[in-house]
Biopython code that builds the backbone (N, CA, C, O; Angstrom):
import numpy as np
from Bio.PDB.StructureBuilder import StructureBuilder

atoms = [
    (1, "UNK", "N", (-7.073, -44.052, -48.207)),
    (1, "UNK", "CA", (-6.780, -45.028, -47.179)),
    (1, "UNK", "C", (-7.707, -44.780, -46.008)),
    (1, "UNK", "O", (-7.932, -43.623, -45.651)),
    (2, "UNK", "N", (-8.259, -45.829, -45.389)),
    (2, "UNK", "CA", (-9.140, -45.792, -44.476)),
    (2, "UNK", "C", (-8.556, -45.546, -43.358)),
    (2, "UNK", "O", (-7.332, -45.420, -43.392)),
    (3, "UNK", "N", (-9.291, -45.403, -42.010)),
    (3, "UNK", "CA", (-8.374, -45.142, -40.886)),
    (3, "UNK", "C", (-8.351, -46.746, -40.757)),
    (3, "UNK", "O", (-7.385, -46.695, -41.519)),
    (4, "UNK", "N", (-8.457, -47.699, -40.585)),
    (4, "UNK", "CA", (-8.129, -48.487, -40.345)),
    (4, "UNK", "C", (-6.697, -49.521, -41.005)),
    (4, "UNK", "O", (-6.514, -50.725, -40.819)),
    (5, "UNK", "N", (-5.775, -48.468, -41.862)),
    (5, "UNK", "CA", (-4.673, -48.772, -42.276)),
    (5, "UNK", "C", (-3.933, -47.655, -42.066)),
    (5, "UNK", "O", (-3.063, -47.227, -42.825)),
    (6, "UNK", "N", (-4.341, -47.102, -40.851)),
    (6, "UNK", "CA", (-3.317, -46.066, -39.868)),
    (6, "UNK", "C", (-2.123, -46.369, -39.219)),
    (6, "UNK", "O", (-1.188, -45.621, -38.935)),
    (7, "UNK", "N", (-2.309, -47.867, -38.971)),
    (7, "UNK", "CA", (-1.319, -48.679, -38.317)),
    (7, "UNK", "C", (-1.409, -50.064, -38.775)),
    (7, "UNK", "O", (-2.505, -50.612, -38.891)),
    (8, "UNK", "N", (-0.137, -50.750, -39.082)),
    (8, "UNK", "CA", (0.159, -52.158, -39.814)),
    (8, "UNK", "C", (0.736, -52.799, -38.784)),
    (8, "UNK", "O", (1.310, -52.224, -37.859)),
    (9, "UNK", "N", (0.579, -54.271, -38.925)),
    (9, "UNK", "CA", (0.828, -54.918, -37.402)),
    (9, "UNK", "C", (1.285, -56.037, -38.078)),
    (9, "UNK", "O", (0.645, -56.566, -38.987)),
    (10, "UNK", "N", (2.747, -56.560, -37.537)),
    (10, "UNK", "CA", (3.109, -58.115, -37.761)),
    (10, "UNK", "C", (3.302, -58.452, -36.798)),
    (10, "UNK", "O", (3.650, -57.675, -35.909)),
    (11, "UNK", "N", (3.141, -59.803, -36.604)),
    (11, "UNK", "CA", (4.113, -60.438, -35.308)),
    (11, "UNK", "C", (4.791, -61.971, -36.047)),
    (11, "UNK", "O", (4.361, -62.938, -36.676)),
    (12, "UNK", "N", (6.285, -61.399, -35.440)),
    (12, "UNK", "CA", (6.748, -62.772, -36.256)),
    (12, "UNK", "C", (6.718, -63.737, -35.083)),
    (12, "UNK", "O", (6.119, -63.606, -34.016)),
    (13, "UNK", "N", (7.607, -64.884, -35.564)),
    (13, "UNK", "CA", (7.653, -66.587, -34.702)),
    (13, "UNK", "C", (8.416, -66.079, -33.305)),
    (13, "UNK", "O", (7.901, -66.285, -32.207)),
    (14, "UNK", "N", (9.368, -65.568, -33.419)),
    (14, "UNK", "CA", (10.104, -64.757, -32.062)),
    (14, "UNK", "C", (9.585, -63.980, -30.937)),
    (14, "UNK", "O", (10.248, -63.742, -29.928)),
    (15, "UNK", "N", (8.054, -63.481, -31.188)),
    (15, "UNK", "CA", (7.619, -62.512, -30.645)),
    (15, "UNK", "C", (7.637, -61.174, -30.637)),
    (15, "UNK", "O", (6.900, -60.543, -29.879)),
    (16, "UNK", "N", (8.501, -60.570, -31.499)),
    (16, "UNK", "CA", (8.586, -59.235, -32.085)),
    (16, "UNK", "C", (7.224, -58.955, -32.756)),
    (16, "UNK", "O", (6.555, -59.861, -33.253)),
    (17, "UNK", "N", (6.948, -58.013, -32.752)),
    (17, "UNK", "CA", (6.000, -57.286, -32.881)),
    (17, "UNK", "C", (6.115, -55.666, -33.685)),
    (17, "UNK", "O", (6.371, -54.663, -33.019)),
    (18, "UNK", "N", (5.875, -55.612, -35.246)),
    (18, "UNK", "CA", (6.337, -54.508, -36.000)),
    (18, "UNK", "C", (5.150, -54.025, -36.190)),
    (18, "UNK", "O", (4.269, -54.561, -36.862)),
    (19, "UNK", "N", (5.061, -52.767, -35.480)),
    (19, "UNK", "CA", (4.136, -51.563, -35.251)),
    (19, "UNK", "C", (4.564, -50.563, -36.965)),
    (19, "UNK", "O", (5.753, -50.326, -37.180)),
    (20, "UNK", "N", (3.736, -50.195, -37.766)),
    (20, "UNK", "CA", (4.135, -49.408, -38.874)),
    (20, "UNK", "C", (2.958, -48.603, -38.703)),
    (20, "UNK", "O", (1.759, -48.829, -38.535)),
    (21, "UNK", "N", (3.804, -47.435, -38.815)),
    (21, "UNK", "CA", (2.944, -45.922, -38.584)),
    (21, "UNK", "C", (2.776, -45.785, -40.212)),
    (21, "UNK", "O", (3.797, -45.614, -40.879)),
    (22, "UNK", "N", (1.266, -45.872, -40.971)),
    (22, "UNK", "CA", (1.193, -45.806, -42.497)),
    (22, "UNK", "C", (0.449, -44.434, -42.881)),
    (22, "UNK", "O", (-0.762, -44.292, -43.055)),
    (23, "UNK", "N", (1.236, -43.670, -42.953)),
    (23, "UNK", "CA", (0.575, -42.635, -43.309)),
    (23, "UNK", "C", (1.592, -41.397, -43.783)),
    (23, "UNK", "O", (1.408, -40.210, -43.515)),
    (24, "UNK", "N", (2.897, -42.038, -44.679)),
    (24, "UNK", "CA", (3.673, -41.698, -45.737)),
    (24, "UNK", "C", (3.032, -40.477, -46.360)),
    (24, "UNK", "O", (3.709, -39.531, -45.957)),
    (25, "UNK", "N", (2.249, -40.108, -46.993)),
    (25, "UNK", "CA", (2.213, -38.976, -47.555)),
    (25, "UNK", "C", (2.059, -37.806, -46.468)),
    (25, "UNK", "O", (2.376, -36.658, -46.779)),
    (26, "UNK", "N", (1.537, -38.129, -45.101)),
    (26, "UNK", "CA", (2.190, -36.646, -44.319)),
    (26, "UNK", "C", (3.195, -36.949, -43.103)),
    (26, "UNK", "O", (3.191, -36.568, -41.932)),
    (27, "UNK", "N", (4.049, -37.772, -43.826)),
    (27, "UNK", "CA", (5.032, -38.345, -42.742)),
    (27, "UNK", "C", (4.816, -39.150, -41.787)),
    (27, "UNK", "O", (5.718, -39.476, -41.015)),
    (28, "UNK", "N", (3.470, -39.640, -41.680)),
    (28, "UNK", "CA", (3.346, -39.975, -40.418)),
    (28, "UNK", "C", (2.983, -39.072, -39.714)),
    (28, "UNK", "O", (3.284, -39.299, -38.542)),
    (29, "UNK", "N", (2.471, -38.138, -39.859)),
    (29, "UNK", "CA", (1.710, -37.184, -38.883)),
    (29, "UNK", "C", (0.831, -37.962, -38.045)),
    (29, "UNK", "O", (0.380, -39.014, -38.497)),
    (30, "UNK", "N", (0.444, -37.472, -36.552)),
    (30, "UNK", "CA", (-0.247, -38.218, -35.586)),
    (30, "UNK", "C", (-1.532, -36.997, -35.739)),
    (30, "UNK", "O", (-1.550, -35.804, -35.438)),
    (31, "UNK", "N", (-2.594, -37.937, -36.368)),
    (31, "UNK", "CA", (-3.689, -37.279, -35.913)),
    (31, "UNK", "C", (-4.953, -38.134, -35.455)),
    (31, "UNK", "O", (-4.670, -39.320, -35.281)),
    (32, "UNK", "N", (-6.285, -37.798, -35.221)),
    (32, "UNK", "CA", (-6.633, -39.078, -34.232)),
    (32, "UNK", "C", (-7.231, -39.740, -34.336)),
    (32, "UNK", "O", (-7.630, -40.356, -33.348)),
    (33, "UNK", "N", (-7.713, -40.061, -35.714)),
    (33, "UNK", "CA", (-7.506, -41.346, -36.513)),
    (33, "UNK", "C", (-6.157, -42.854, -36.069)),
    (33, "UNK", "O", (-6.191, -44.081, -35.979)),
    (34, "UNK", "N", (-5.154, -41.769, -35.913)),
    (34, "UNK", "CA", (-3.771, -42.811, -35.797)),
    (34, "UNK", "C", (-3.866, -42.615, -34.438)),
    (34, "UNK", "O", (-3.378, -43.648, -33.979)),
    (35, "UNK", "N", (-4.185, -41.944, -33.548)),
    (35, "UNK", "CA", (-3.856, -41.717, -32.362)),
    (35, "UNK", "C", (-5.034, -43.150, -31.802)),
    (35, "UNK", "O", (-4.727, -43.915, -30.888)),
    (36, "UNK", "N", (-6.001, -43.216, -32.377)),
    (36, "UNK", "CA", (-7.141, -43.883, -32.109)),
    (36, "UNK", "C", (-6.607, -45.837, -32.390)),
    (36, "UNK", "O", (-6.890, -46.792, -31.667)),
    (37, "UNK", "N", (-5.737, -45.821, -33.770)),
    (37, "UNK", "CA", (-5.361, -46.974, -34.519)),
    (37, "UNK", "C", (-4.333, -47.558, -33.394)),
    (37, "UNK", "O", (-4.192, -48.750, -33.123)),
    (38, "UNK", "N", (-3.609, -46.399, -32.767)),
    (38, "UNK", "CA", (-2.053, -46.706, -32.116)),
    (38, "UNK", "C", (-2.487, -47.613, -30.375)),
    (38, "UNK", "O", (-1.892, -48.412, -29.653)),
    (39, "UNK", "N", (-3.983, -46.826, -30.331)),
    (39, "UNK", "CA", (-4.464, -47.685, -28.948)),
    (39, "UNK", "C", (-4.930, -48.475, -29.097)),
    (39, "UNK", "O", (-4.668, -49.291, -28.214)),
    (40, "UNK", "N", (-5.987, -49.035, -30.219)),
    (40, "UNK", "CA", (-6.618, -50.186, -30.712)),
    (40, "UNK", "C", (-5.327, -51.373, -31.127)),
    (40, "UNK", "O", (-5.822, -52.435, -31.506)),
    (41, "UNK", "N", (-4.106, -51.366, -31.118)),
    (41, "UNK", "CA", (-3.119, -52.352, -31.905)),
    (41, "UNK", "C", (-2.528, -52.201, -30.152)),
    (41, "UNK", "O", (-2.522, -53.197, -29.429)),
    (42, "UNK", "N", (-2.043, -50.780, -29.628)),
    (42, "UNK", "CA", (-1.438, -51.310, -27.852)),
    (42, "UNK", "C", (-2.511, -52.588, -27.226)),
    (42, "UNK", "O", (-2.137, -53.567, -26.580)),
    (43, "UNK", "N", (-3.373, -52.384, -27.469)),
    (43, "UNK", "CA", (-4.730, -53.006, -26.652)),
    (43, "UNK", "C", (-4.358, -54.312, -27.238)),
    (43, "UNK", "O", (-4.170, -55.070, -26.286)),
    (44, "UNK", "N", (-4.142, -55.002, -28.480)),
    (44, "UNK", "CA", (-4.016, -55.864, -29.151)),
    (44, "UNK", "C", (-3.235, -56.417, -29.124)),
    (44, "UNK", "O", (-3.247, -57.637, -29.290)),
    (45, "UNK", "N", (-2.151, -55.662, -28.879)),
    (45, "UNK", "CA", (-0.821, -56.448, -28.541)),
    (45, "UNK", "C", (-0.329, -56.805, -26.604)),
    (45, "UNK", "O", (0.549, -57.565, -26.196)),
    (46, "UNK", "N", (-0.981, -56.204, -26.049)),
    (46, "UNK", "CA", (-0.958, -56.294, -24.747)),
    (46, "UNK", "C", (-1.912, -57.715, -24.202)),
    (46, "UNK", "O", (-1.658, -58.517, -23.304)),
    (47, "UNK", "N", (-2.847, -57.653, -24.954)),
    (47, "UNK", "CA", (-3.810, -58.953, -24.779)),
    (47, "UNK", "C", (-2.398, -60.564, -25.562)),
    (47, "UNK", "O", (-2.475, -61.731, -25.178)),
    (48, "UNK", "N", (-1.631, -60.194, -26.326)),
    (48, "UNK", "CA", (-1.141, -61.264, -27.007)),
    (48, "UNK", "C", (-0.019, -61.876, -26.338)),
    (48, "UNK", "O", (1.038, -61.452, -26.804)),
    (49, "UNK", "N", (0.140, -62.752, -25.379)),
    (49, "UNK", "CA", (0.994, -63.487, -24.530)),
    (49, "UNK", "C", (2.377, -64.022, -25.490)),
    (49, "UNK", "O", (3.261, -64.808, -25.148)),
    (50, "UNK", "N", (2.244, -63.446, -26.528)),
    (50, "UNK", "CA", (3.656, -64.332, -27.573)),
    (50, "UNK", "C", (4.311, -63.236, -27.642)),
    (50, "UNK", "O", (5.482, -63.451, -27.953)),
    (51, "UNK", "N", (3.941, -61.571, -27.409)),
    (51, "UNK", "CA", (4.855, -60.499, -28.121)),
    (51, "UNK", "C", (5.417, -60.559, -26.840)),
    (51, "UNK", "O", (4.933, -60.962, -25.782)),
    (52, "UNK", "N", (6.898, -59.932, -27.196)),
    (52, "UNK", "CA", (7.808, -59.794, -26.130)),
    (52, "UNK", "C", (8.633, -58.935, -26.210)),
    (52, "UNK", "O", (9.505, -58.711, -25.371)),
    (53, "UNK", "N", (8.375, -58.094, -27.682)),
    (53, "UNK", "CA", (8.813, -56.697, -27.455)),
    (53, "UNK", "C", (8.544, -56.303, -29.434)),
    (53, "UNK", "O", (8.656, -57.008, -30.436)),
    (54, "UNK", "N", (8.094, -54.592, -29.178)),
    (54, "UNK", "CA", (7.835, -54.322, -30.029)),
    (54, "UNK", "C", (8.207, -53.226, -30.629)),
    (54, "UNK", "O", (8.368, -52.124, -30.104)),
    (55, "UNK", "N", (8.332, -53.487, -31.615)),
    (55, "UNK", "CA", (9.500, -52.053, -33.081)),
    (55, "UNK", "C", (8.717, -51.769, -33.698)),
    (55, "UNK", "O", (7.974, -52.533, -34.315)),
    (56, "UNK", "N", (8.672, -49.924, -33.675)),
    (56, "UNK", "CA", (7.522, -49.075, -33.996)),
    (56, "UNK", "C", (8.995, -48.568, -34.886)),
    (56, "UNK", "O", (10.161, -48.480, -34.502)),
    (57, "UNK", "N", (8.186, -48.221, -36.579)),
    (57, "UNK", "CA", (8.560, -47.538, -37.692)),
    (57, "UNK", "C", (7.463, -46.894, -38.587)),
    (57, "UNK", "O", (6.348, -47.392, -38.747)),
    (58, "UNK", "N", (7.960, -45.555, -39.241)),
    (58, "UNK", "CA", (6.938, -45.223, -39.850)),
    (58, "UNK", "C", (7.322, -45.358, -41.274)),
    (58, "UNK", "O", (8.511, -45.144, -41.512)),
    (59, "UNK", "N", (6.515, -45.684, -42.317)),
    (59, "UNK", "CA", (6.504, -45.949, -43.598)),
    (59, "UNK", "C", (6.990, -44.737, -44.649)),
    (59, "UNK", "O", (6.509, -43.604, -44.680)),
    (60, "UNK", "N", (7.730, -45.094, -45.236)),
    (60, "UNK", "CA", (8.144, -43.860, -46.228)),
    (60, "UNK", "C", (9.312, -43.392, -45.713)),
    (60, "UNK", "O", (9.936, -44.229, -45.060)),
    (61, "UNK", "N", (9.796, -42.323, -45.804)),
    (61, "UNK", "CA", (10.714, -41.378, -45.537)),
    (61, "UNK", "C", (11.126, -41.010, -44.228)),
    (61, "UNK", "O", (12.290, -41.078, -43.834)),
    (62, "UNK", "N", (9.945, -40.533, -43.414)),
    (62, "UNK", "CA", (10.179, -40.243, -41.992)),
    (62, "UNK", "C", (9.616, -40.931, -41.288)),
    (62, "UNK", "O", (8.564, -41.353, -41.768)),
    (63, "UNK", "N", (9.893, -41.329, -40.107)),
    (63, "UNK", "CA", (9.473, -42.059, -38.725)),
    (63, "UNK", "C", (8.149, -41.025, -38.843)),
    (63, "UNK", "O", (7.383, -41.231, -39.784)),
    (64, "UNK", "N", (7.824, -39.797, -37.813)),
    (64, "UNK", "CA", (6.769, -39.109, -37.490)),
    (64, "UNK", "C", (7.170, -38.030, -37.598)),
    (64, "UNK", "O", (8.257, -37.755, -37.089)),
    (65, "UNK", "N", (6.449, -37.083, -38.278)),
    (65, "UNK", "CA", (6.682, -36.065, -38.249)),
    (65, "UNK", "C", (5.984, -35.002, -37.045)),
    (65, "UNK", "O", (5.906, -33.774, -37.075)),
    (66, "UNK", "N", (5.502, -36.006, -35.951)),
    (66, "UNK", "CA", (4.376, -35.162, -34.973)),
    (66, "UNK", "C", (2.850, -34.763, -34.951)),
    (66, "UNK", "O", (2.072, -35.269, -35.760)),
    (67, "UNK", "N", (2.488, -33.960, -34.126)),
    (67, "UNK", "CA", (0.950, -34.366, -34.026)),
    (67, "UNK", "C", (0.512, -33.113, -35.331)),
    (67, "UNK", "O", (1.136, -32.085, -35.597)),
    (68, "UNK", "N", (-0.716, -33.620, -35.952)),
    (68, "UNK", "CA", (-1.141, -32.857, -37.498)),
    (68, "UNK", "C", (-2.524, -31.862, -36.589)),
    (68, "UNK", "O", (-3.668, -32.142, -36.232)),
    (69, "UNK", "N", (-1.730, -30.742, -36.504)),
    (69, "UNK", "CA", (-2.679, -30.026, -35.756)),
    (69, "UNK", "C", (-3.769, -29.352, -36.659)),
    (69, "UNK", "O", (-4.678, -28.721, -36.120)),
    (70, "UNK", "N", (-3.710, -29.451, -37.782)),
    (70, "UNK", "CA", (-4.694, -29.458, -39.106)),
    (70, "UNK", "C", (-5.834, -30.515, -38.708)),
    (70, "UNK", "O", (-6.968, -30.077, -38.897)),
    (71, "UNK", "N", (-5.760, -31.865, -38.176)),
    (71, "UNK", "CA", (-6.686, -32.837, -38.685)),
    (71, "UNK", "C", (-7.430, -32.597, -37.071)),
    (71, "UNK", "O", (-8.249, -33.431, -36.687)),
    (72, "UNK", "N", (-7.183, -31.774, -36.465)),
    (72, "UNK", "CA", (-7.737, -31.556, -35.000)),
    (72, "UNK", "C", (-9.178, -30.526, -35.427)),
    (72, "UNK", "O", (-10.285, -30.900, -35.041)),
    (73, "UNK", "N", (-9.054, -29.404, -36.132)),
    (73, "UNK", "CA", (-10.216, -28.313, -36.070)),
    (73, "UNK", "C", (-10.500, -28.000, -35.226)),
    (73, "UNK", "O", (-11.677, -27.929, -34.874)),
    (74, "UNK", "N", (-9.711, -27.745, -34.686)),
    (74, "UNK", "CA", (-10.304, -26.930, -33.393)),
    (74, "UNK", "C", (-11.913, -27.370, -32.586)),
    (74, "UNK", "O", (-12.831, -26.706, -32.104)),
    (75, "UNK", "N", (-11.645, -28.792, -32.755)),
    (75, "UNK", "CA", (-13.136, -29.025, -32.297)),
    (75, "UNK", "C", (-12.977, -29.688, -31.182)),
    (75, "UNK", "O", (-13.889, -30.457, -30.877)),
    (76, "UNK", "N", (-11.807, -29.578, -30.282)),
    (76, "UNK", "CA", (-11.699, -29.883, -29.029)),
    (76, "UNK", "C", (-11.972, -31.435, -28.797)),
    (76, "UNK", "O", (-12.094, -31.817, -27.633)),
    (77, "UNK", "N", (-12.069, -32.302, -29.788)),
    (77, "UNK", "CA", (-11.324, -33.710, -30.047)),
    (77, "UNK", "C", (-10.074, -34.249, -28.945)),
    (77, "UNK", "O", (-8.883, -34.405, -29.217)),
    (78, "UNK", "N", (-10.738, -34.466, -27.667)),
    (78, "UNK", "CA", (-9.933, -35.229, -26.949)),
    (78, "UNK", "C", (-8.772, -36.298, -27.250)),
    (78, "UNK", "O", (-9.237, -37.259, -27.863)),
    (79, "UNK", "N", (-7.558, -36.395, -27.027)),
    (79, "UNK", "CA", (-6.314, -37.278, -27.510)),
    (79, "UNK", "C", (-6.664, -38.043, -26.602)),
    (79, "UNK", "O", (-7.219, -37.431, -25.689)),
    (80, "UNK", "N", (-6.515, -40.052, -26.315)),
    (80, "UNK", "CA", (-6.359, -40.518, -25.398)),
    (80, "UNK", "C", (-5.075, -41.131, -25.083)),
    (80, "UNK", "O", (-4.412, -41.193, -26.119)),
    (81, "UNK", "N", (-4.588, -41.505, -24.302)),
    (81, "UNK", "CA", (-3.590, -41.959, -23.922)),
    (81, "UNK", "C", (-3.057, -43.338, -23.490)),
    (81, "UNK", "O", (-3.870, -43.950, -22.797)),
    (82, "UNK", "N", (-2.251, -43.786, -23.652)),
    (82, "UNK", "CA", (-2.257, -45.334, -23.381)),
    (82, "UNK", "C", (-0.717, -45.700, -22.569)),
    (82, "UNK", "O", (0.140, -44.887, -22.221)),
    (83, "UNK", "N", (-0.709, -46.965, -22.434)),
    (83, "UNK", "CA", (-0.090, -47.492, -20.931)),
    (83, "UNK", "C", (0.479, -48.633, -21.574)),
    (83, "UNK", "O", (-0.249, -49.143, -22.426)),
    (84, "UNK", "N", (2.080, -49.398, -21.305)),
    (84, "UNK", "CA", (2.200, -50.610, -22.248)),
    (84, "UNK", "C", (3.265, -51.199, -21.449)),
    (84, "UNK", "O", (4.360, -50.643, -21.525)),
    (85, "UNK", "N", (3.149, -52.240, -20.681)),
    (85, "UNK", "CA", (4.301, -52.851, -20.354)),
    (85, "UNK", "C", (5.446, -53.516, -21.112)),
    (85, "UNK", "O", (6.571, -53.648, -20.629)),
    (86, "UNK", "N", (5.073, -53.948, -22.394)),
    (86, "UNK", "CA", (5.956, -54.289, -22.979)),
    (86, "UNK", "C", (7.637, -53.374, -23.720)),
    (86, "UNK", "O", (7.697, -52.148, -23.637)),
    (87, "UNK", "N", (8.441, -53.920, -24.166)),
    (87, "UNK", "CA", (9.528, -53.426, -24.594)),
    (87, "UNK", "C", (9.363, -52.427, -26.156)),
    (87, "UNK", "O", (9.026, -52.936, -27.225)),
    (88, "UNK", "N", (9.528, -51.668, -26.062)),
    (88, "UNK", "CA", (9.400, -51.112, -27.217)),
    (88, "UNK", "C", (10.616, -49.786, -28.034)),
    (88, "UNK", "O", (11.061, -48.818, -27.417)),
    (89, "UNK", "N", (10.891, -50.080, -29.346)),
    (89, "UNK", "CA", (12.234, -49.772, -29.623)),
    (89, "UNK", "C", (11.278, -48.821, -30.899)),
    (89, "UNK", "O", (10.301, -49.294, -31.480)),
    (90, "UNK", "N", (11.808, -47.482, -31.125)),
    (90, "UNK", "CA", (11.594, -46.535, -32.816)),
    (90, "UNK", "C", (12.880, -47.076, -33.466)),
    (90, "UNK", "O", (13.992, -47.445, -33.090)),
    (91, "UNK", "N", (12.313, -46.971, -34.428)),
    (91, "UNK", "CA", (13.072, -47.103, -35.190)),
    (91, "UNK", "C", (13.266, -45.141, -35.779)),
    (91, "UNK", "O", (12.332, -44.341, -35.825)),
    (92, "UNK", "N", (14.492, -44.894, -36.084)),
    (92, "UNK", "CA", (14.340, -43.421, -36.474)),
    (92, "UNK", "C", (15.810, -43.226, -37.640)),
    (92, "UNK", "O", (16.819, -43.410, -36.960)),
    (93, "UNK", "N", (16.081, -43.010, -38.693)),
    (93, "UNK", "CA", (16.219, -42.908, -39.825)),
    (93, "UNK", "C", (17.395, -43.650, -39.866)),
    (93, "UNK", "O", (18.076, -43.535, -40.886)),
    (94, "UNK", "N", (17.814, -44.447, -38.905)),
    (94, "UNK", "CA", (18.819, -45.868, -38.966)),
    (94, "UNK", "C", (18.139, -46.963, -38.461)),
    (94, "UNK", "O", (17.036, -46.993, -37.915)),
    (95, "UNK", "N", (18.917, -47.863, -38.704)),
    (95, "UNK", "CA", (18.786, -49.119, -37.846)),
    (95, "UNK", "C", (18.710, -48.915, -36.224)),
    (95, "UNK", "O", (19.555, -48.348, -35.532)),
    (96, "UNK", "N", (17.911, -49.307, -35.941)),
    (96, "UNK", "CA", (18.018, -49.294, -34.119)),
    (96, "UNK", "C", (17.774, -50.643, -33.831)),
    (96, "UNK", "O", (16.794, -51.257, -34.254)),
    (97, "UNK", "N", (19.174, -51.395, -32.689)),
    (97, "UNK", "CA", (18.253, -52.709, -32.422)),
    (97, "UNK", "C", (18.554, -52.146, -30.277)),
    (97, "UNK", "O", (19.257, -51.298, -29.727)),
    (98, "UNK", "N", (17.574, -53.193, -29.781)),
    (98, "UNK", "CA", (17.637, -52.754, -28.439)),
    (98, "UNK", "C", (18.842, -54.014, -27.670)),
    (98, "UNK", "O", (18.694, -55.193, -27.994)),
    (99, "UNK", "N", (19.523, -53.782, -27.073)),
    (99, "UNK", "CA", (20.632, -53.970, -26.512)),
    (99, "UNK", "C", (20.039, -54.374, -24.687)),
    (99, "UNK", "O", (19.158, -53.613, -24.287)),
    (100, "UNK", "N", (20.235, -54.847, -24.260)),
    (100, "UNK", "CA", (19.487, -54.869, -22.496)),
    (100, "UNK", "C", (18.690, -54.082, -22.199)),
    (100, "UNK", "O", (18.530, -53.729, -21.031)),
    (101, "UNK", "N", (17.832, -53.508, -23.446)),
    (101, "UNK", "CA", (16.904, -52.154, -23.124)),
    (101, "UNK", "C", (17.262, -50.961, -22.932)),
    (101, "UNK", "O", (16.774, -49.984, -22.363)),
    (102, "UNK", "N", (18.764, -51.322, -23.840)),
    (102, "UNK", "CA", (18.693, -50.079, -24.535)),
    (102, "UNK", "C", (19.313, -50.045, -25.764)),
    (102, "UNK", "O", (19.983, -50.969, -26.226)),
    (103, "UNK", "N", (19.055, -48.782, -26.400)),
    (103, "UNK", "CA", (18.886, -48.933, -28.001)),
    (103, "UNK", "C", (20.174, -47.605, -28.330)),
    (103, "UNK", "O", (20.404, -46.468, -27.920)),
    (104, "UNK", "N", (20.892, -48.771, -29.509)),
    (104, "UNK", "CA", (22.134, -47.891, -30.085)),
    (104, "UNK", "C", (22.171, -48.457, -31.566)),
    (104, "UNK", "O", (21.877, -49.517, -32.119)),
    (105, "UNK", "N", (22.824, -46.867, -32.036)),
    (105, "UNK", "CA", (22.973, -47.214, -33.517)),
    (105, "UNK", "C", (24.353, -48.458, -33.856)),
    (105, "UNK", "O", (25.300, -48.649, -33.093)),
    (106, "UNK", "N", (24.126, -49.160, -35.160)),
    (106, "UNK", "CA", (24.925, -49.985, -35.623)),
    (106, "UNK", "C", (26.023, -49.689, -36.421)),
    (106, "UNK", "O", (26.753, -50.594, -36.827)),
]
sb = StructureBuilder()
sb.init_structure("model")
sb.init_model(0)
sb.init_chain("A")
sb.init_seg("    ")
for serial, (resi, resn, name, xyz) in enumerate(atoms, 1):
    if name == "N":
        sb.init_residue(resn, " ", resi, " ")
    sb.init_atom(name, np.array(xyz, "f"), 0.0, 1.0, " ", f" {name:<3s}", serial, name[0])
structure = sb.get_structure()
């Protein structure tokens, strides 16, 4: 899988916006490939005047299993960081829906 199927992006008719973390065989580990995919799709979805809030899940088994300090090497590979006004809900090994902005199990 290329890095460019690090992250899967829908947006339905409502404006929801389903962020999928694809990278199932190490849980979803964040390394910066995905770290790179996760700002290129914020950037993408921040430019898109129809999303109005967006549900981040990761594919397979686990949501994230955290940052893959393996795919770093010690080569001092700067992380960047990003900024998002919009609404945004995890999904984490239930259903989560967001409630007035805020999010409870069903």
């Amino acid at each position: 899988m290329g890095t460019g199927q690090r992250i899967l992006l829908e947006v339905d008719d409502a404006g929801v916006a389903t962020v999928t973390l694809n990278r199932a065989e190490k849980h979803n580990a964040l390394d910066t490939a995905m770290f790179d995919a996760l700002l290129d799709v914020t950037s993408e979805l921040a430019a898109d005047r129809r999303v109005r809030a967006v549900v981040v899940h990761g594919a397979g088994k686990s949501f994230c299993s955290g940052l893959d300090i393996s795919s770093l090497g010690g080569n001092g590979t700067p992380i960047r960081c990003w900024s998002v006004t919009t609404p945004i809900a995890g999904i984490m090994r239930s259903e989560c829906r967001s409630i007035g902005g805020a999010c409870r199990r069903r």
